[in-house]
N, C-alpha and C positions, 0 to 999 in steps of 0.2 A: 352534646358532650357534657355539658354544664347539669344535666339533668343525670346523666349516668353517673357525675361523681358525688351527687346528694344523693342518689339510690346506694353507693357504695356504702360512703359514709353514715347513711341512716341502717344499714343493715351492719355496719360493724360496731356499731355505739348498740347494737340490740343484743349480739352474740356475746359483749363486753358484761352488759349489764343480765344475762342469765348467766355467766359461769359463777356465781359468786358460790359459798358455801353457806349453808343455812346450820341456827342453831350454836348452841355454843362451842368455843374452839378448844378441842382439848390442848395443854402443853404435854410437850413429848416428853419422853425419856431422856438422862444426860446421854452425851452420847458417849463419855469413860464416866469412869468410878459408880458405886452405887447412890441411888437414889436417895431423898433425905428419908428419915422414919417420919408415920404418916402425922404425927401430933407435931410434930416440928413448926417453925413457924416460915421457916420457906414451903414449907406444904402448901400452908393457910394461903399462900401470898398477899400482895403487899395489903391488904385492909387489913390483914389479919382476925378476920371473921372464918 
């Protein structure tokens, strides 16, 4: 039994660690009002680069 629930457990910390998303994450859309204009500095976010 002991042995089946380190099989469990090593097989869901496996399935945990592939869903991730690769690459960078875009931010969305507001979800009311329009978007800022692209030069704006909420655009840039916070480094403001």
């Amino acid at each position: 039994m002991k042995r089946f629930a380190c099989l469990v457990l090593a097989l869901g910390a496996l399935a945990l660690a592939g869903c991730g998303m690769r690459g960078d994450l875009d931010r969305p859309p507001p979800m009311w009002g329009d978007p800022p204009p692209a030069d704006s500095p909420e655009s840039r976010g916070a480094s403001g680069v």
